[in-house]
C-alpha positions as CSV (number, residue, x, y, z in Angstrom):
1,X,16.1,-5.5,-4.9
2,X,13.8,-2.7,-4.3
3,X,11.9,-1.5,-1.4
4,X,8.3,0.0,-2.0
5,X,6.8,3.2,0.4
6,X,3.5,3.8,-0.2
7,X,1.5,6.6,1.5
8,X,-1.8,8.1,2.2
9,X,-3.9,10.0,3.8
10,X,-7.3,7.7,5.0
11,X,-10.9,9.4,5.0
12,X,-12.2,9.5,8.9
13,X,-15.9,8.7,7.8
14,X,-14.6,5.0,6.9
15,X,-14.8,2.5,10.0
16,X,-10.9,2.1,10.6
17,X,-11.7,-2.0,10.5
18,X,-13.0,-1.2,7.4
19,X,-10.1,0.1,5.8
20,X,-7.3,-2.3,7.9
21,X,-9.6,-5.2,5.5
22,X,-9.4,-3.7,2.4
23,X,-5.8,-3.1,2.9
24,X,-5.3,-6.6,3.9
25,X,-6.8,-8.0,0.6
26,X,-4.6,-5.9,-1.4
27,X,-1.7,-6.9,0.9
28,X,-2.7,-10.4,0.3
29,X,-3.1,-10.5,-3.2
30,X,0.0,-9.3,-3.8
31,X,1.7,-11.7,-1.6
32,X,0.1,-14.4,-3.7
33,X,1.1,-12.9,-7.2
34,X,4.6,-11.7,-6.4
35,X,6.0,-13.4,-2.9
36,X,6.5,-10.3,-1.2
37,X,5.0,-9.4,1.9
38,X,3.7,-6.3,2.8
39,X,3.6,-4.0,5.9
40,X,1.0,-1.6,7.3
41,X,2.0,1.4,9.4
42,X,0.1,4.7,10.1
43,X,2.1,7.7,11.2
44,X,2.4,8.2,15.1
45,X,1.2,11.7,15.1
46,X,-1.5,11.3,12.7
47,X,-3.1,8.2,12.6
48,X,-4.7,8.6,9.4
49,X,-2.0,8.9,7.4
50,X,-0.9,5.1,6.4
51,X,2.3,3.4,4.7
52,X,2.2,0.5,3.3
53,X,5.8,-0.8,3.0
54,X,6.8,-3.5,0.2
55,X,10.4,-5.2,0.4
56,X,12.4,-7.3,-1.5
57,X,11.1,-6.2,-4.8
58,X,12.9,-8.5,-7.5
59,X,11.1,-7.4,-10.6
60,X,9.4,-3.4,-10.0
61,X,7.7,-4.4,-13.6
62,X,5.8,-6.9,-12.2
63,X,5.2,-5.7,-9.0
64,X,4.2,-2.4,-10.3
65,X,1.3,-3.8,-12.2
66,X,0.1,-6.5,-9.7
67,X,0.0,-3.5,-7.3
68,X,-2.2,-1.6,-9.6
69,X,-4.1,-4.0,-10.6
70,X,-4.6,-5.4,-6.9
71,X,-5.3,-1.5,-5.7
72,X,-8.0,-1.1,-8.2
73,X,-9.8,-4.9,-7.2
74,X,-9.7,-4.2,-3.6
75,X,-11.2,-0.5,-4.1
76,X,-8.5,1.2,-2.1
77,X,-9.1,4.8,-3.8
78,X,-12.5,4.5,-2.2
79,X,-10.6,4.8,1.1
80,X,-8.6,8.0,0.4
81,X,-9.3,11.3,2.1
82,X,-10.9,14.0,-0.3
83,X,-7.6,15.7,-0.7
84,X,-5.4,12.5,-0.7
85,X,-4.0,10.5,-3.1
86,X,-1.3,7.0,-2.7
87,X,2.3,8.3,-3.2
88,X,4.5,5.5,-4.4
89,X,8.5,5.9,-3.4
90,X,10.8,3.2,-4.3
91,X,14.0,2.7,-3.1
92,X,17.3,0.5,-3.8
93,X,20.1,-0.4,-1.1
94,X,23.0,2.1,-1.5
95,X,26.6,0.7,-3.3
């Protein structure tokens, strides 16, 4: 199993509800094509960088093109700060 960190800096022109929806689509989408439900956190010292936080990951193939796939539908580059882009980190338990 893998765990997905995703991260990102969110422009501050965009109505926060705004982007918490488009985020939710994407989240939900996913959930729908893969089973894995997603988390959305924003850093307590700067609350426009976000992670969004993917668990339980059995197949990274898949999940890797129904998250870009999903990204692109729900127009989450539109979101991004000039100078920001979505940094993908995946990680697997320790054995």
């Amino acid at each position: 199993m893998v765990s997905y960190y995703i991260y990102y800096r969110v422009r501050d022109d965009i109505p926060r509800a705004v982007a918490v929806e488009a985020i939710g689509r994407l989240q939900a989408a996913l959930a729908r094509r893969s089973g894995v439900a997603g988390r959305l956190l924003q850093r307590a010292d700067d609350p426009s960088t976000w992670m969004e936080v993917y668990d339980d990951v059995s197949d990274a193939a898949a999940f890797d093109a129904a998250l870009r796939d999903e990204a692109e539908a729900a127009g989450i580059t539109s979101l991004l700060a000039l100078d920001s882009m979505r940094h993908v980190e995946r990680f697997a338990p320790c054995v």
